[in-house]
C-alpha positions in Angstrom: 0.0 0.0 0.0 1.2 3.2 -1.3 1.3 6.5 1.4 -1.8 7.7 -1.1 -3.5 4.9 -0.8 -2.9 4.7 3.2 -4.4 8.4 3.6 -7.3 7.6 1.5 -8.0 4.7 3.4 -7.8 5.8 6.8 -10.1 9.0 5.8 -12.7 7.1 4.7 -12.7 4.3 7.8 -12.7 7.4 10.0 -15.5 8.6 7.9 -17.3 5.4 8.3 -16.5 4.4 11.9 -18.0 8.2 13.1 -20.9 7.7 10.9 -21.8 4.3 12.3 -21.2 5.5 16.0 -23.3 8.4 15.3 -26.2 6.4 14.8 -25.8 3.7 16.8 -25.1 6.3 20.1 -27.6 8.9 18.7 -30.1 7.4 16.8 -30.3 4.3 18.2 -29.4 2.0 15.2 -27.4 -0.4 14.4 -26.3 0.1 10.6 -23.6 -2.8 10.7 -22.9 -6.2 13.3 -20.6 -5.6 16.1 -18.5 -7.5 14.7 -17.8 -5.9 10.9 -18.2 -2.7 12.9 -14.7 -4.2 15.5 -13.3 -5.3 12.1 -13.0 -1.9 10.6 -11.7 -0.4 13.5 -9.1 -2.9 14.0 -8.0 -2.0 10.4 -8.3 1.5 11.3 -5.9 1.2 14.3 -3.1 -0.7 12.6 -3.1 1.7 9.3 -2.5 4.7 12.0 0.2 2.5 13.5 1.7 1.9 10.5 1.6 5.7 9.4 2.2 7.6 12.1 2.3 10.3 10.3 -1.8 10.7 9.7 -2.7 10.7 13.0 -5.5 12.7 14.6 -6.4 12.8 17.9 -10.1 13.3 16.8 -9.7 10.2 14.6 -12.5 7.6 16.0 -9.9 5.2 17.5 -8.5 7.6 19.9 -12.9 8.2 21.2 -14.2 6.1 24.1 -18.0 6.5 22.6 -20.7 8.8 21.4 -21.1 11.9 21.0 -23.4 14.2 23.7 -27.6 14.4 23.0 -28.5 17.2 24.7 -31.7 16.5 26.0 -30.8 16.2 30.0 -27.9 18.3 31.7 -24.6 17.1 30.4 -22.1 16.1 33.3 -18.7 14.9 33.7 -17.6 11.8 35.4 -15.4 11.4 38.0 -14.7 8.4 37.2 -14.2 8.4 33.0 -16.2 5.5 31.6 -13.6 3.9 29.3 -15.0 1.1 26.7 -13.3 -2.2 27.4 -11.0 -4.0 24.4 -12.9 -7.1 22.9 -12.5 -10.0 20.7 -13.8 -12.5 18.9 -11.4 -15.0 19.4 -9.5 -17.7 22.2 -6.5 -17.1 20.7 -6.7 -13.5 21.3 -8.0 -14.4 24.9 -4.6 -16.0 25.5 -2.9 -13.7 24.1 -4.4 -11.1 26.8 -3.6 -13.8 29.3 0.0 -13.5 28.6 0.1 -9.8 28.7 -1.4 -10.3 32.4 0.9 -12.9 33.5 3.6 -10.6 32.1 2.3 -7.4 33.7 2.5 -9.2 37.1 5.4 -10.3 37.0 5.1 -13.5 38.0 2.3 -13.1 40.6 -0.9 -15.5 41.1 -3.9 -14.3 40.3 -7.5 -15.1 39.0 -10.6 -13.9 36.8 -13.9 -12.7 37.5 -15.9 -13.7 34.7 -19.1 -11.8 33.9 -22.2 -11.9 31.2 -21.8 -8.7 28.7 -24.8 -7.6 29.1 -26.6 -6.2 26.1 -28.1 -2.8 27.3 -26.9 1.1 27.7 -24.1 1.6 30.6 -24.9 3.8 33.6 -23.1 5.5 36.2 -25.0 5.3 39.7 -23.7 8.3 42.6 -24.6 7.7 46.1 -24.1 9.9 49.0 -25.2 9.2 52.6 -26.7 6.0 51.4 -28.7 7.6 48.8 -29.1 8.2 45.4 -27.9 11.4 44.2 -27.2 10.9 40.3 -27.7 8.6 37.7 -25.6 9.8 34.9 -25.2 7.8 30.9 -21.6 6.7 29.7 -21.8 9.8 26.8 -18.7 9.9 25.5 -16.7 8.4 28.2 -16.1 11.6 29.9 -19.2 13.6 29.8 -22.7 12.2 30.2 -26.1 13.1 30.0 -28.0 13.3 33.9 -31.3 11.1 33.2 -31.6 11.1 37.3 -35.3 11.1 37.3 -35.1 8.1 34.6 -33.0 6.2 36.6 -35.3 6.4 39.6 -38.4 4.6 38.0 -36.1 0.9 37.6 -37.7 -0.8 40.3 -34.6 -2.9 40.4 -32.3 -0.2 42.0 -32.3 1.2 45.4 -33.2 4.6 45.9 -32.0 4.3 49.4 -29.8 2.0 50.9 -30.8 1.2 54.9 -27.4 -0.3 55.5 -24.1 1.2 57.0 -22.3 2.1 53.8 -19.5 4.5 53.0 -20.1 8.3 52.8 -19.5 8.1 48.8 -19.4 5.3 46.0 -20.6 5.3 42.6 -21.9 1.8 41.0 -21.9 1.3 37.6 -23.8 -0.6 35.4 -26.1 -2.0 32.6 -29.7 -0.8 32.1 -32.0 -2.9 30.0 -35.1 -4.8 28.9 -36.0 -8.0 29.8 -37.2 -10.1 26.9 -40.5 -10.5 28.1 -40.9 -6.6 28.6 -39.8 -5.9 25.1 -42.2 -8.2 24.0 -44.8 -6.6 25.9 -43.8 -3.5 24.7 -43.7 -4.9 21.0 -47.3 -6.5 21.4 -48.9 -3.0 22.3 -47.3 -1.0 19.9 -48.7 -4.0 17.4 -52.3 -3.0 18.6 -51.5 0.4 18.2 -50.8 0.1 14.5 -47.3 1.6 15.5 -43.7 0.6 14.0 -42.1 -2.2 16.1 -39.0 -1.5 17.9 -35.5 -3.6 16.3 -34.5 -5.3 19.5 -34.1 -4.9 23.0 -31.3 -3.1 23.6 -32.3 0.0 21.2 -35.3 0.4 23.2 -33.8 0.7 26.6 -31.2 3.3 25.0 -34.4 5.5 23.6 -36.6 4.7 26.9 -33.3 5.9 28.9 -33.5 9.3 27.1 -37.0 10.0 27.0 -38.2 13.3 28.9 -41.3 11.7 30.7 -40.4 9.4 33.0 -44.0 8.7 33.9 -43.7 6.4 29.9 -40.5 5.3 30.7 -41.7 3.7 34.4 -44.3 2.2 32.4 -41.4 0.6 29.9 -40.2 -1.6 32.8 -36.6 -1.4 32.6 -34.0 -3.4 34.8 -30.5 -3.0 35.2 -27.5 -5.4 36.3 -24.9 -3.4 38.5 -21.0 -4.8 37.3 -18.5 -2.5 39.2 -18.2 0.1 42.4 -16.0 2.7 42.7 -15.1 5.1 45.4 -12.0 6.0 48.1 -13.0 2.9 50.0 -12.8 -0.8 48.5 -12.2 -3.8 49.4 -9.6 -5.9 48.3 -10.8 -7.9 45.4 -13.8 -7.0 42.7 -15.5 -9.9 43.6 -15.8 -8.7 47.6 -17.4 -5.7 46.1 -20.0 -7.5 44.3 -20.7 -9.2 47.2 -20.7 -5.8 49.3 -22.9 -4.8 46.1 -25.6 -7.9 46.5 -25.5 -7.2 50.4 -26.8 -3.6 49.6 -29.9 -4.9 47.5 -28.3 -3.6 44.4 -28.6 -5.9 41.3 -25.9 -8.2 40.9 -26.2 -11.6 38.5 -26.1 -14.4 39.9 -24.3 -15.9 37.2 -20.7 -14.6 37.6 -17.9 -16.7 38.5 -14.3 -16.4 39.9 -11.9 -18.4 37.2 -8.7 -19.7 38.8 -6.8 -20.4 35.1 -7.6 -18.8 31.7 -8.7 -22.8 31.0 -11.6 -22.1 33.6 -12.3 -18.8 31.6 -12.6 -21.0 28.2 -15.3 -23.1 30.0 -17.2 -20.5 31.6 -17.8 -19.1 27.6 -18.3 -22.2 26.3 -21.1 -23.0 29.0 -22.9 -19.7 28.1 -22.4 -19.3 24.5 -24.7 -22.6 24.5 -27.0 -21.6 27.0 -27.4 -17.8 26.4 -30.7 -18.3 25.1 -32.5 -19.0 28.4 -31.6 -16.1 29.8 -34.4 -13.4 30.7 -32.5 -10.8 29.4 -30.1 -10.5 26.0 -26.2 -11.0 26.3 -23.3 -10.4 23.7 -20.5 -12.0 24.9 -18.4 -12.2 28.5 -16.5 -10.3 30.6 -13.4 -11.2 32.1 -11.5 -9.1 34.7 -8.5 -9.3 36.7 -9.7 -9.8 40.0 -7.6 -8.0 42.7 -7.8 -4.6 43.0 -4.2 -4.1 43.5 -3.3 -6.0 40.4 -5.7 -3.9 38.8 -3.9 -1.0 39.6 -0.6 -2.1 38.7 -1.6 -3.0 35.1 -2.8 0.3 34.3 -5.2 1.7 31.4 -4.0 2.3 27.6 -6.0 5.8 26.3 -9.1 4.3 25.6 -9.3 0.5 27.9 -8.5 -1.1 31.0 -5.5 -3.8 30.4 -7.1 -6.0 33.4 -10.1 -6.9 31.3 -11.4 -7.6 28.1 -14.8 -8.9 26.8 -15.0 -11.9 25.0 -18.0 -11.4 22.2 -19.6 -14.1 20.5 -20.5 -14.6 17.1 -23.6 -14.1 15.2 -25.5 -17.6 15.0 -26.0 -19.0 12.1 -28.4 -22.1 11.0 -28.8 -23.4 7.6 -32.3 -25.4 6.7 -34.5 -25.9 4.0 -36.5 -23.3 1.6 -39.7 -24.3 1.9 -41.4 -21.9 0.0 -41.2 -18.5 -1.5 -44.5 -16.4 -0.3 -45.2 -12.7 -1.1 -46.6 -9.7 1.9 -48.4 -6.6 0.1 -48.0 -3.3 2.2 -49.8 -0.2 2.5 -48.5 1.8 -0.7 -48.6 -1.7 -2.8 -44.4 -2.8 -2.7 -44.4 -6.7 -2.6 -42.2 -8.4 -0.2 -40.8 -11.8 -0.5 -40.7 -14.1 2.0 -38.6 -17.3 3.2 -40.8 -19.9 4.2 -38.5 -22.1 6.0 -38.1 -25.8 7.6 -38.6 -24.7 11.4 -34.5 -23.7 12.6 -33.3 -23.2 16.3 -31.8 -20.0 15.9 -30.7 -17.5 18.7 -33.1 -19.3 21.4 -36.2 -19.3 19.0 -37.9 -21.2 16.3 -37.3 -19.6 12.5 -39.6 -20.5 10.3 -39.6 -17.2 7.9 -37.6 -14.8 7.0 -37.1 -11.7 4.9 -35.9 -11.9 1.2 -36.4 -7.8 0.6 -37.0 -7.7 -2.8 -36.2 -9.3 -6.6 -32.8 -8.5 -6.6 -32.4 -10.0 -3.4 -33.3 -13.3 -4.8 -31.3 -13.0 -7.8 -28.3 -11.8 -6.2 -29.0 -15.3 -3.8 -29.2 -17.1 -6.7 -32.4 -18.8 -5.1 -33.6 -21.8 -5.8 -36.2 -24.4 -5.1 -35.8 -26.3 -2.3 -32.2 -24.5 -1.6 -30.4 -25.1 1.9 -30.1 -21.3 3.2 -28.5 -20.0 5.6 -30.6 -17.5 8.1 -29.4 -15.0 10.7 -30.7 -12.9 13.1 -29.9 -9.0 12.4 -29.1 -7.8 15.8 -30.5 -11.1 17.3 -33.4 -10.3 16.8 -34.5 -10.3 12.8 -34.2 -13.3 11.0 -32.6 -12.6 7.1 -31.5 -15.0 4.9 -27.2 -14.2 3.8 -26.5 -17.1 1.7 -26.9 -20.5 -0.3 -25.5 -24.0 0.5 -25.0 -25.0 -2.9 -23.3 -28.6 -1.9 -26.7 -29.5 -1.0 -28.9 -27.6 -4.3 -30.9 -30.7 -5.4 -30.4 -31.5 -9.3 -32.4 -29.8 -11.9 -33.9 -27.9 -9.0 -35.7 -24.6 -10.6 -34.4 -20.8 -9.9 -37.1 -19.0 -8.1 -39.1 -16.3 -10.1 -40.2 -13.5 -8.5 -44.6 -13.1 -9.3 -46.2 -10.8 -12.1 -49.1 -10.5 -10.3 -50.9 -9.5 -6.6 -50.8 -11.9 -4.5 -53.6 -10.3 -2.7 -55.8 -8.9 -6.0 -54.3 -10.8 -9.2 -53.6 -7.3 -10.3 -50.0 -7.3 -12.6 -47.1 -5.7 -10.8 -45.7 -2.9 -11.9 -41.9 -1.7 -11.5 -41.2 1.6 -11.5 -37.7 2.7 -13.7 -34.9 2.9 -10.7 -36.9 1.1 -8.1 -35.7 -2.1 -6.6 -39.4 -2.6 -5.4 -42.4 -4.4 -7.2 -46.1 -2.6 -6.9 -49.5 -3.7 -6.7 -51.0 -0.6 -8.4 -55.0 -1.6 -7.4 -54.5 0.6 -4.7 -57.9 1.3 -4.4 -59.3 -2.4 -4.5 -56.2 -4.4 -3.3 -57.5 -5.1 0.4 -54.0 -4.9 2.4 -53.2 -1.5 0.6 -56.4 -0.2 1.5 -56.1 -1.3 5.3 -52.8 -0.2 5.0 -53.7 3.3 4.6 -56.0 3.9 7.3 -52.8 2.1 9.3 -50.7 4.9 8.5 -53.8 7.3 8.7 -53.7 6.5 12.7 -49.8 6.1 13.3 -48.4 8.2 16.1 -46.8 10.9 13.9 -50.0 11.1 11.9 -53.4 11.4 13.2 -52.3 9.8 16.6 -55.5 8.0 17.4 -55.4 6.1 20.4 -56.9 2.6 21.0 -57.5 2.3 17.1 -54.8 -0.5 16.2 -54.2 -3.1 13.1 -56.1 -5.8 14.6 -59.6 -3.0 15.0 -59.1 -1.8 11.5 -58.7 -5.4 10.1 -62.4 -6.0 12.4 -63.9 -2.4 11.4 -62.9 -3.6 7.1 -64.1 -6.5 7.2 -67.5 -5.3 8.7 -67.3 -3.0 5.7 -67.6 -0.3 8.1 -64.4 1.7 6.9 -62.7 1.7 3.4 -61.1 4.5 3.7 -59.8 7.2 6.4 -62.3 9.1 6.0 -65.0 6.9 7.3 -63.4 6.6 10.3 -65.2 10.1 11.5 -68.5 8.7 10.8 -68.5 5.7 13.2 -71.1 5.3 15.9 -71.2 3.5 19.5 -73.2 1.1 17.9 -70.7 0.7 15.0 -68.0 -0.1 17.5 -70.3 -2.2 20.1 -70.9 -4.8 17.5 -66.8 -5.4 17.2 -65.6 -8.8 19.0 -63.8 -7.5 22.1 -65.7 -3.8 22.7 -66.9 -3.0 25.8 -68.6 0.5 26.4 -65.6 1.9 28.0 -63.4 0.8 25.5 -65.7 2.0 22.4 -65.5 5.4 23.8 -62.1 5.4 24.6 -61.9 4.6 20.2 -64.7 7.3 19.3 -62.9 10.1 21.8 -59.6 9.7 20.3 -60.6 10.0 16.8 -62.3 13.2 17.7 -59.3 14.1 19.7 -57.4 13.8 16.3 -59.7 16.8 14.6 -56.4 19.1 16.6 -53.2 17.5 15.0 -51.9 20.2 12.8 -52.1 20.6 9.3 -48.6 19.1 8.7 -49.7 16.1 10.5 -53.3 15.7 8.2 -50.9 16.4 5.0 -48.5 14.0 6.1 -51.5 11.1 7.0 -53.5 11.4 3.7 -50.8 8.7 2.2 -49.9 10.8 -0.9 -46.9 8.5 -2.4 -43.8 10.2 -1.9 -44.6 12.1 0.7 -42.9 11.2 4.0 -43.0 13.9 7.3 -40.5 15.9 6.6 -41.8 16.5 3.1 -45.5 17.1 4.1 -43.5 19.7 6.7 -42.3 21.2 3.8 -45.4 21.7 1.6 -47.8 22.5 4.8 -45.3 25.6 5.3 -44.8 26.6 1.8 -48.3 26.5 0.7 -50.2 27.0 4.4 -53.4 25.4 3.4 -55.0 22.4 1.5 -56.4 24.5 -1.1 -53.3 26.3 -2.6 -51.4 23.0 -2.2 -54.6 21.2 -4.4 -54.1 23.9 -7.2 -50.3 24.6 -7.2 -49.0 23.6 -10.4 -45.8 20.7 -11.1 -43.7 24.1 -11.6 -44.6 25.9 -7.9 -44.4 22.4 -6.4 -41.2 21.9 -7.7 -40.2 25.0 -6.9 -40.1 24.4 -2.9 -36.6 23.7 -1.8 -36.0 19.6 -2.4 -39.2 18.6 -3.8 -38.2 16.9 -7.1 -40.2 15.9 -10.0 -40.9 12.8 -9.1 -42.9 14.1 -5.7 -44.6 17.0 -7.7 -45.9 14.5 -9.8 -47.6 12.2 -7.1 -49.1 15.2 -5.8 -51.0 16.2 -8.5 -51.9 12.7 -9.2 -53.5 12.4 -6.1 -55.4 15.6 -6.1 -56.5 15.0 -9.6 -58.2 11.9 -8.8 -62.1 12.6 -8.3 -62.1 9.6 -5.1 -59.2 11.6 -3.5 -60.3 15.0 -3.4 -64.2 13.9 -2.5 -62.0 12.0 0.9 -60.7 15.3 1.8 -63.8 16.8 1.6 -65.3 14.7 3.8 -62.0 15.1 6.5 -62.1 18.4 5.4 -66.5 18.7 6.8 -65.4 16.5 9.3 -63.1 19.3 11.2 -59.7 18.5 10.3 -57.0 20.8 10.5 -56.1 21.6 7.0 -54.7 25.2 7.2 -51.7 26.7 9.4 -52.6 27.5 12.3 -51.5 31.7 13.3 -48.6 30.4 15.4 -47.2 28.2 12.5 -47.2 30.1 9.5 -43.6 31.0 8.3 -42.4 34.3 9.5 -40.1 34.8 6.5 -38.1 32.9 4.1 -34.8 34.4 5.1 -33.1 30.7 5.4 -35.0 29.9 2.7 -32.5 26.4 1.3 -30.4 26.9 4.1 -29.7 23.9 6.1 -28.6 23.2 9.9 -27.4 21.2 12.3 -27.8 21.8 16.1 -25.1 20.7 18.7 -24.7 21.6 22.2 -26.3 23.5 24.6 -27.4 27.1 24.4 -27.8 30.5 26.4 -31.4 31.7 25.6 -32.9 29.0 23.8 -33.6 25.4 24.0 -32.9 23.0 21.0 -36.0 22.3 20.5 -37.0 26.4 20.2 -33.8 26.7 17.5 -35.5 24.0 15.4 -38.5 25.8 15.4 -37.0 29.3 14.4 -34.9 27.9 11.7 -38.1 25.9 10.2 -40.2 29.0 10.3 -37.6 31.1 9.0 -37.6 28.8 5.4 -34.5 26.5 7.0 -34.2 23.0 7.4 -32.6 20.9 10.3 -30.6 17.9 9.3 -29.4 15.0 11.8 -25.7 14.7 10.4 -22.9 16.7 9.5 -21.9 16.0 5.7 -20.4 18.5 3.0 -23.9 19.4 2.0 -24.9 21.1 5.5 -24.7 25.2 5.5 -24.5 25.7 9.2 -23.5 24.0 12.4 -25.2 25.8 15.1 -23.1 25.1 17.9 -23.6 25.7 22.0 -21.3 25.0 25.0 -20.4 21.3 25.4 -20.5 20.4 21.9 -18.9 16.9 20.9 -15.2 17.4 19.4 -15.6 15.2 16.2 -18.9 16.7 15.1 -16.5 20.4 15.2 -13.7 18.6 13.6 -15.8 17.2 10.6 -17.6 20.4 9.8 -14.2 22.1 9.9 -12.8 19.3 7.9 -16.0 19.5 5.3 -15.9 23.8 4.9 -18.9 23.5 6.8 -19.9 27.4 8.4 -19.7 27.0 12.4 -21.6 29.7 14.0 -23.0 30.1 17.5 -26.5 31.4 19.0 -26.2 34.9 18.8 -24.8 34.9 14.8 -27.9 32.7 14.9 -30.2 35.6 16.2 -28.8 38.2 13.5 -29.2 36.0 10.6 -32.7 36.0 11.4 -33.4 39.6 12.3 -33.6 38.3 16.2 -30.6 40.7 17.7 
């Protein structure tokens, strides 16, 4: 590798690594596995060893974590809350077995093993035997304060009736049990709401929510791993026990390993038995045990040297292909399906999984009868990766993705550019046309409450709705008649619906179902034309001529207020006492920032976050997530994350604070 080639290389793994930490801290997402993610930093960190020369202490291997969210008080720890090293593999394990022995010089000394639990790290401050602070890892040396959160986790103490010392902090790992995030998943399910990825994502948002009142009623736990504080005892594993003798949290699972053979069979015993645990683990834990040792082997920059977690592979299984079978959603797009010979896979039975799309299946080469192989994305999805073809059966037939509805008979369509196939009977094609009065409802919609998939599936086939716009014309009696009603219940249904006459005009815009047209783009249009009228009669020229709305949306618009069945449905939402005009305190106060886009970062003198957004949108601006080289403006506070500073410096991107802010918007 050339000294070219090395920069360019390193640039864009930096590029990547931030990326993917960005929205696996911030967003809650996990874009790549843990382990292609550990991959590409190792590859990172020996091209910077290689060529010195390139480093940057902003590069993502010198970070402990994320980047600060600003939605609680942002604190530093006393302790920093450094990330441990990790690996994938035994030989590794001895290899870090060796550096101990080496390290000590020829002293005993043991393990405490532990489960890596698969949840969000958090700091725990106690003084006088009570809780005082209960404070997110961050980025290792700043967190965010989520005290009142912490609080509602039945699990911790909140006041400790023991003799204990003055001061100590306890750190550990909040999460969701499995049965909880089920729980969660079922009601969100009734609620025609998206369903959340997995378990750990979910306790990372519910940690970060603002009212703790819905994050008590999330049910998170937490497992307490380490104490810290002027006064310890000897060995971690007498502080567990002091830990366990407090009422804190402990697992009863951990064990002290007397050889680095004891360690092997600790990992072996619950890389097979994982499964049957209440709660979701990603590898082990393993720590020198004495304190003192501890001390004596020190910290690199980022990580402990007296431990290192052990992570285990994704599973894999590899059974038959039953069947290929086809799921129609709400705007028409047709989604294959795996049906599969029934597969033990992360603790649970597999008997579908996703395929995506046609080029999916071609790129799988799928055929007939084919021995896949299935995975779980992030544990918890199932997707088919790959094709055993030692075992494809002779003559065995590719697999052909369908012409027509599975649902209708209608012939698919696929548009030019699209990886999708469409069902265009949207009108007649029964899963489209629930589907609409799905997304009609959703939370960031119309927000109706008690009105889920499984009512709406019971209200269709009634025939009592067919479209959104019947919903406002149900009766008590309508409802009474559906399996399951009670009074109470009914008019629990009826009052939110007419509780949904207030969501804004954005929100009506945005639930109509207008191909294309996402949230941020019915934002967009609800500003730029303020009411449903201009926005029916705007030509493909003055839709296009909003900042970012292309062609392609400009068309659908029209299309859909073209069509004589449309416009008679808003109408009727519109005599029904919808909101579909801005609303005084809405409308745009000017179109200075008109194409102008921002990012907020930090926190600010005279206005919360939340405020800036709201000034920049009705000044004509937009607020993006990211930093990238197409951002204008990085609006930053006090306590703003280095590497978001660094990239917009790196990109050209403006930097300007609150009060720059103020004049570019007339607001001295």
């Amino acid at each position: 590798m050339t000294k070219e080639q090395a920069k360019k290389r390193i640039q864009e793994l930096r590029e990547l690594l931030d990326y993917y930490n960005y929205m696996y801290y911030q967003e809650d997402t996990s874009v790549i596995s843990d382990q292609e993610f550990d991959k590409l930093m190792a590859e990172l960190i020996e091209l910077e060893k290689a060529w010195p020369e390139f480093f940057d202490p902003n590069s993502p291997s010198q970070r402990v974590g994320g980047t600060i969210t600003k939605n609680f008080p942002t604190v530093e720890h006393e302790y920093p809350m450094l990330s441990l090293g990790n690996t994938y593999s035994v030989e590794e394990l001895r290899e870090f077995d060796n550096r101990v022995r080496k390290g000590l010089e020829g002293e005993s000394y043991e393990y405490y093993c532990e489960l890596k639990f698969d949840g969000v790290a958090i700091s725990l401050k106690y003084e006088n035997g009570r809780l005082v602070q209960g404070v997110t890892r961050g980025d290792g040396t700043r967190g965010d304060d989520v005290t009142p959160n912490v609080r509602t986790i039945r699990s911790l103490p909140l006041v400790i009736r023991k003799e204990v010392p003055a001061r100590f902090e306890v750190r550990g790992e909040v999460l969701l049990t499995k049965a909880a995030f089920r729980k969660i998943n079922q009601q969100r399910l009734e609620a025609g709401e998206e369903l959340f990825a997995n378990p750990r994502n979910t306790a990372s948002g519910t940690l970060k929510m603002q009212e703790s009142a819905v994050v008590a009623r999330r049910n998170l736990t937490c497992y307490v791993y380490g104490l810290l504080g002027p006064q310890l005892p000897p060995t971690h594993a007498e502080a567990m026990k002091w830990l366990k003798d407090w009422g804190f949290p402990v697992s009863p699972t951990s064990k002290l390993c007397r050889s680095i053979q004891d360690v092997f069979d600790y990992i072996a015993h619950w890389d097979k038995h994982r499964h049957e645990l209440e709660v979701e683990i990603d590898g082990i834990v393993i720590k020198v045990n004495s304190h003192a040792q501890q001390e004596k082997l020190g910290y690199t920059a980022k990580s402990p040297r007296w431990a290192i977690a052990y992570k285990f592979k994704a599973e894999q299984a590899c059974t038959e292909l039953l069947d290929v079978t086809y799921q129609v959603g709400r705007t028409g797009a047709i989604t294959p399906v795996a049906e599969l010979q029934p597969v033990q896979l992360s603790g649970t039975t597999v008997k579908r999984a996703s395929l995506h799309n046609a080029n999916e299946i071609k790129r799988l080469d799928l055929h007939e009868h084919d021995y896949v192989y299935v995975e779980k994305g992030g544990e918890i999805i199932p997707k088919v990766t790959g094709v055993d073809l030692s075992k494809r059966k002779p003559g065995s037939k590719p697999i052909r993705f369908i012409d027509k509805c599975p649902e209708c008979g209608t012939p698919l369509v696929r548009h030019p550019g699209e990886a999708q196939h469409y069902c265009p009977n949207e009108k007649n094609c029964p899963p489209q046309l629930k589907g609409r009065i799905e997304h009609f409802i959703q939370r960031q919609a119309m927000d109706i409450d008690s009105l889920g998939e499984k009512t709406i599936a019971l209200l269709f086939d009634k025939g009592l709705v067919r479209n959104p716009a019947d919903l406002y014309d149900l009766k008590m009696a309508d409802i009474l008649a559906l399996e399951g009603f009670q009074e109470q219940s009914a008019r629990n249904l009826l009052e939110g619906i007419v509780k949904s006459k207030k969501a804004p005009f954005e929100a009506v815009l945005f639930a109509l179902g207008i191909r294309h047209v996402g949230k941020t783009v019915a934002e967009k249009l609800a500003r730029h034309f303020r009411n449903i009228d201009n926005l029916m009669h705007a030509s493909k020229e003055e839709l296009m001529a909003v900042y970012e709305i292309g062609e392609r949306i400009a068309e659908s618009v029209i299309a859909f207020f073209n069509d004589p069945d449309y416009r008679a449905e808003v109408e009727r939402l519109r005599q029904a006492g919808l909101q579909f005009s801005l609303q005084e305190e809405e409308m745009p106060v000017s179109d200075v920032l008109n194409g102008k886009s921002f990012v907020i970062s930090g926190v600010f003198a005279r206005h919360s976050r939340d405020e800036l957004k709201a000034l920049i949108k009705k000044h004509g601006g937009r607020v993006l997530s990211g930093v990238s080289g197409k951002l204008d403006y990085l609006l930053a506070g006090e306590n703003m994350g280095p590497a978001k500073r660094a990239k917009a410096e790196a990109l050209g991107v403006t930097i300007i604070n609150e009060e720059e802010f103020e004049k570019m918007i007339g607001n001295s």
